[in-house]
C-alpha positions in Angstrom: 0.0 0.0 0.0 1.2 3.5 -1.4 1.5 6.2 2.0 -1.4 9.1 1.3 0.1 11.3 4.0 0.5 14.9 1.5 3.6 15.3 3.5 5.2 12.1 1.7 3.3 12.6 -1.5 5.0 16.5 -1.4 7.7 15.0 -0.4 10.9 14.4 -2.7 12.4 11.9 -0.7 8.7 10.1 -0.4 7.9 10.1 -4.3 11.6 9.0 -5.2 11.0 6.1 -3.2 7.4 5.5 -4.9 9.4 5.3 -8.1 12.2 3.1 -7.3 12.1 2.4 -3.6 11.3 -0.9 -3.8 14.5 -3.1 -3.8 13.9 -5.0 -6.6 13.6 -1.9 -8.2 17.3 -0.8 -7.4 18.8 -4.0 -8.2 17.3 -4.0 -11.8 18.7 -0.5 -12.1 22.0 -1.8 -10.4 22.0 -4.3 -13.2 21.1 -1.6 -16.3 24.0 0.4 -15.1 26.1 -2.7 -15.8 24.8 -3.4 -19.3 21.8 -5.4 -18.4 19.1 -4.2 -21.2 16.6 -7.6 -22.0 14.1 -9.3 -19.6 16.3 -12.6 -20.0 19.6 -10.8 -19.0 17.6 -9.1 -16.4 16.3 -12.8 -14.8 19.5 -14.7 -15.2 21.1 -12.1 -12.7 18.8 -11.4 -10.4 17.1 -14.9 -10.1 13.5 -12.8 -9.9 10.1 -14.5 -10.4 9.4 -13.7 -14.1 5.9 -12.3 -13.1 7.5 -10.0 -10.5 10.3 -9.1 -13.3 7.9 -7.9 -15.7 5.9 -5.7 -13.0 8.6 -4.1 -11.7 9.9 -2.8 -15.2 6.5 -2.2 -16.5 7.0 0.5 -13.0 9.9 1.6 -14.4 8.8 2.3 -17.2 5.8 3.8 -16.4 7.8 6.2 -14.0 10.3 7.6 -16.9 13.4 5.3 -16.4 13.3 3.3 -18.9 11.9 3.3 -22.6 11.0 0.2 -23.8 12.9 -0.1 -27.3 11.3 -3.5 -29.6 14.7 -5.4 -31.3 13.1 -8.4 -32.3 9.6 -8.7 -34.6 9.2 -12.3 -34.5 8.4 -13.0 -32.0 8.4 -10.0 -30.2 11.2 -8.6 -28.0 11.9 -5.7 -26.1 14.8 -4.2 -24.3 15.1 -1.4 -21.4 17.5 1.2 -22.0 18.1 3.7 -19.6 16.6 7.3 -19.8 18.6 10.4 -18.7 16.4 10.1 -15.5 17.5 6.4 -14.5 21.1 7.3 -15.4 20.7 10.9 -13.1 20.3 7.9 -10.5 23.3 6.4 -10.9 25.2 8.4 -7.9 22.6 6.8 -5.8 23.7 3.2 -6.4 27.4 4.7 -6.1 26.8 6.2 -2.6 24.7 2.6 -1.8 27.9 0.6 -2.8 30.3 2.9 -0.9 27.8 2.7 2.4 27.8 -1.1 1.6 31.2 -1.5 1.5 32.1 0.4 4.4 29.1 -1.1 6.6 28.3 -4.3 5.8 31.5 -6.1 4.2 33.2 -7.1 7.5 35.4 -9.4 5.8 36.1 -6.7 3.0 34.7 -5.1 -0.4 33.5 -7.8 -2.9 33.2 -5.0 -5.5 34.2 -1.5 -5.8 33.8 1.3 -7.6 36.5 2.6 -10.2 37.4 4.9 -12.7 37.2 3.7 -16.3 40.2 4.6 -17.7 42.2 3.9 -14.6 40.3 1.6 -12.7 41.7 3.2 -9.7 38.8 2.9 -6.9 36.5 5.5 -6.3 35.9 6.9 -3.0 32.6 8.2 -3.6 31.2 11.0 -1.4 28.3 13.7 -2.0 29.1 17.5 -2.5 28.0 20.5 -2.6 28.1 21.1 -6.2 28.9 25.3 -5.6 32.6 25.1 -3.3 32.8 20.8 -3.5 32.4 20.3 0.2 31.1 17.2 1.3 27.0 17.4 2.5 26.7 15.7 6.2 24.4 15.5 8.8 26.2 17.9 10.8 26.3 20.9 8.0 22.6 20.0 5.9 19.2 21.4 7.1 15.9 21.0 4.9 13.9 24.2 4.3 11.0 24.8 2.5 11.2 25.3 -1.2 9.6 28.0 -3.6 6.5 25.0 -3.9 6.2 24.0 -0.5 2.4 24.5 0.6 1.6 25.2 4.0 1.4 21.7 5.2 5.0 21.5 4.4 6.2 24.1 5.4 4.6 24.4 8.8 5.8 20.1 9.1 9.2 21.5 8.3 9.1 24.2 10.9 8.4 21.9 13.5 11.6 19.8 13.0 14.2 19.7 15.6 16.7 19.7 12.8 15.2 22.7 11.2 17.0 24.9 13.9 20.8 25.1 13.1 21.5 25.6 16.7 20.4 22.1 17.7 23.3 19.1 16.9 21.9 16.5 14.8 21.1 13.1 16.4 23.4 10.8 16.9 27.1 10.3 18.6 
């Protein structure tokens, strides 16, 4: 069941995870980013129902990050190539492998991230894009944008972390 609460609905954070929030969801992307493009090459990886396959990139498609491009007429066949929306997405499966990596590989990174040219591993981290210093819990605050309605904006007034003089949670 999809939340109704207008908060999530206005929420960016609420309708990215309507789009691809879902873990299957991430993992098909996961695989697109690797090359993945056909229903078959998309089951052989992940080892996903064929029924739950076909749902979850119909969603995907629905939602804008993928086109669904016919290469065979008889019979027919499609493949799922990325739109510039999916790929805008990519840094989220980049910070997700880093976060992985660093948190849940106690006996040390499986895969990692690397530069194509060089392969040297990334090191991935997000920035702010105007003086490229790193966005953390300690520096970041939400505020209402130009859009917000009053809902939002009186939800967003009411967060601890809305006042810069209160530490974020945590150690």
């Amino acid at each position: 069941m999809q939340p109704k609460s207008s908060s999530i609905q206005e929420c960016p954070v609420g309708r990215a995870v309507e789009t691809v929030g879902e873990w299957w969801s991430i993992l098909i992307l996961r695989d697109a980013f690797q090359g993945a493009t056909r229903f078959d090459e998309f089951s052989q990886s992940l080892g996903i129902a064929p029924n739950i396959l076909s749902r979850r990139l119909a969603h995907l498609t629905a939602s804008g990050m993928f086109v669904r491009r016919r290469y065979q007429e008889r019979p027919p066949r499609y493949e799922y190539v990325l739109t510039d929306k999916a790929r805008d997405f990519f840094p989220v499966i980049a910070t997700l492998l880093a976060w992985g990596n660093k948190h849940l590989a106690p006996k040390g990174e499986s895969i990692v991230l690397a530069n194509r040219s060089s392969t040297r591993p990334f090191d991935p981290i997000v920035v702010d894009a105007a003086n490229m210093q790193p966005i953390t819990l300690a520096n970041a605050v939400v505020v209402a944008g130009p859009r917000a309605s009053r809902g939002m904006r009186k939800r967003l007034a009411s967060l601890k972390a809305m006042n810069p003089a209160v530490a974020p949670a945590g150690d």
